[in-house]
C-alpha positions as a printed NumPy array, in Angstrom:
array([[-27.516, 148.634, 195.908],
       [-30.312, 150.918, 194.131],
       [-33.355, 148.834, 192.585],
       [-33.303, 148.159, 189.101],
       [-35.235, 150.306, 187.   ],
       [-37.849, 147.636, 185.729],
       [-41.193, 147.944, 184.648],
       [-44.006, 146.763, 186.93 ],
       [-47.25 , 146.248, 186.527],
       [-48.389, 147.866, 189.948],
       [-51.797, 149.508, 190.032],
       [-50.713, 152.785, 189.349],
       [-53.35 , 154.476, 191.445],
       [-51.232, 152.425, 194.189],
       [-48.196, 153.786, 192.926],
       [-49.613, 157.249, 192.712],
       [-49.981, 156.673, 196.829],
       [-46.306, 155.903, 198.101],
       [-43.881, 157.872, 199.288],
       [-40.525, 155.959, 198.114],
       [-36.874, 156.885, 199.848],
       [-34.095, 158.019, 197.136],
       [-33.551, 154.57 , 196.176],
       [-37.086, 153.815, 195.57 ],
       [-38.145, 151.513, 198.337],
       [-41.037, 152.091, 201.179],
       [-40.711, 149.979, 204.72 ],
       [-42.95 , 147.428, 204.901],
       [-43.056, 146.335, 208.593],
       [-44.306, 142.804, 208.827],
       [-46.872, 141.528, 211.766],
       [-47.93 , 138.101, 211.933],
       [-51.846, 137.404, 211.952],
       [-53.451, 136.303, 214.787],
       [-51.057, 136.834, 217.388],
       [-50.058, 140.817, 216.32 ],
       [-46.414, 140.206, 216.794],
       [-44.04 , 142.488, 214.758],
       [-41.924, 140.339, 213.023],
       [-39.181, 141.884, 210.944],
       [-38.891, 145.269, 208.713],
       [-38.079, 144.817, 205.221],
       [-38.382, 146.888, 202.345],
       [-40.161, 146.889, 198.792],
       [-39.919, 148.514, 195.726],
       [-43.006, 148.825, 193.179],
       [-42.598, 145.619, 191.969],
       [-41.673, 143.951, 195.849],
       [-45.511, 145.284, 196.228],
       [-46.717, 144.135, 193.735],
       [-45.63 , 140.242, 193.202],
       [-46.668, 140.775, 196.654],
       [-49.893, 141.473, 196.491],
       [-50.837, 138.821, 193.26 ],
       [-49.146, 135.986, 194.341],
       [-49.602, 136.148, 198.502],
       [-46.243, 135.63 , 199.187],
       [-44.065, 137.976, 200.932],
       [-41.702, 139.752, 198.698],
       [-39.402, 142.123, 199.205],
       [-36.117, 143.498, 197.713],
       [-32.501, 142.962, 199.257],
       [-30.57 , 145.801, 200.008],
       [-27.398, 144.068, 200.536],
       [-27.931, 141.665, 197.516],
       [-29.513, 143.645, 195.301],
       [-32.078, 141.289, 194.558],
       [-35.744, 140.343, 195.192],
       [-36.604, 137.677, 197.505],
       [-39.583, 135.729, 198.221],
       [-39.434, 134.65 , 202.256],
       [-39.217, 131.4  , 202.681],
       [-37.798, 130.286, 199.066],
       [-34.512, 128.899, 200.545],
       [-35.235, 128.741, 204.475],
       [-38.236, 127.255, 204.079],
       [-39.832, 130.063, 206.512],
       [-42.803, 131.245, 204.188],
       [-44.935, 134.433, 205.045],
       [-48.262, 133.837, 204.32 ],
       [-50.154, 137.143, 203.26 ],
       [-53.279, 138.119, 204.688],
       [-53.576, 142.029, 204.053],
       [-51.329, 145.181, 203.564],
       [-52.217, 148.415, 203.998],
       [-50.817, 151.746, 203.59 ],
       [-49.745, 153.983, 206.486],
       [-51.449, 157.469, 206.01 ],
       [-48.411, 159.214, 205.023],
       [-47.673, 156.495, 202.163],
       [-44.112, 156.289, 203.289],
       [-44.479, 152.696, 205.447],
       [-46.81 , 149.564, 204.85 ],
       [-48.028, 146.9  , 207.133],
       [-47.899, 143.361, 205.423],
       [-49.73 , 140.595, 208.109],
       [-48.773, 137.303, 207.48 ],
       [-49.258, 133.575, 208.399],
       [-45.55 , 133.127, 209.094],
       [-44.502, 129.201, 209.008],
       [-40.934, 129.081, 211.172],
       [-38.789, 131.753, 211.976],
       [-38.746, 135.502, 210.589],
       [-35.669, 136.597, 211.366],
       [-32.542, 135.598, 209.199],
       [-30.983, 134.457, 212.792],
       [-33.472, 131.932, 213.336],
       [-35.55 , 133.832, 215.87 ],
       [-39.247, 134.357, 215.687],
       [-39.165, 138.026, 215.553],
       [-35.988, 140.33 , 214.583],
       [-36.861, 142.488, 217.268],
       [-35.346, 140.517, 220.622],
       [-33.228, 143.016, 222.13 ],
       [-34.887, 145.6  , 224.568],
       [-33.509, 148.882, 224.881],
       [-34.441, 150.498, 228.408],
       [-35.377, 154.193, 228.451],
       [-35.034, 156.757, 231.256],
       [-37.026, 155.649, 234.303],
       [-37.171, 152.14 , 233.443]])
């Protein structure tokens, strides 16, 4: 489901910086604080970013629902934010986070749990 066309009030010199895919999102790869785990990849339009960034709670918009979400609001798994930043090619951001409970959807503690082996492993 494309995001909605809805005005935002990200700081446009922020704005200016990403590099969105055709349906206006950027990856935001989440890392929890402290212990550098990679938690999950979601993604975030403008406005994902920005009720990210003024309210410290991880938001992001649903692909499959086509709807924003705030982590945590019905699991009761909140991402805390710490920081974001901005890959150097604006196309990806890192969003570290106090996570409370699991990150991933299946109740794991990161999404990424299943090892693929490469060549000479």
């Amino acid at each position: 489901m494309p995001v909605p066309d809805v005005e935002t009030a990200l700081d446009p010199a922020i704005a200016a910086r990403l590099k969105r895919t055709p349906d206006g999102l950027v990856a935001a790869i989440v890392q929890e604080h402290g212990t550098g785990d990679v938690l999950m990849l979601g993604w975030m339009d403008d406005e994902a970013l920005h009720r990210t960034l003024t309210t410290g709670r991880a938001t992001y918009w649903s692909r499959s629902r086509g709807e924003y979400w705030v982590k945590g609001e019905t699991s009761g798994h909140h991402q805390h934010v710490r920081g974001v930043s901005l890959d150097c090619d604006g196309d990806a951001l890192l969003v570290t986070v106090v996570q409370t409970g699991a990150a991933c959807h299946n109740g794991t503690h990161t999404c990424f749990t299943d090892d693929l082996l490469t060549e000479g492993q």
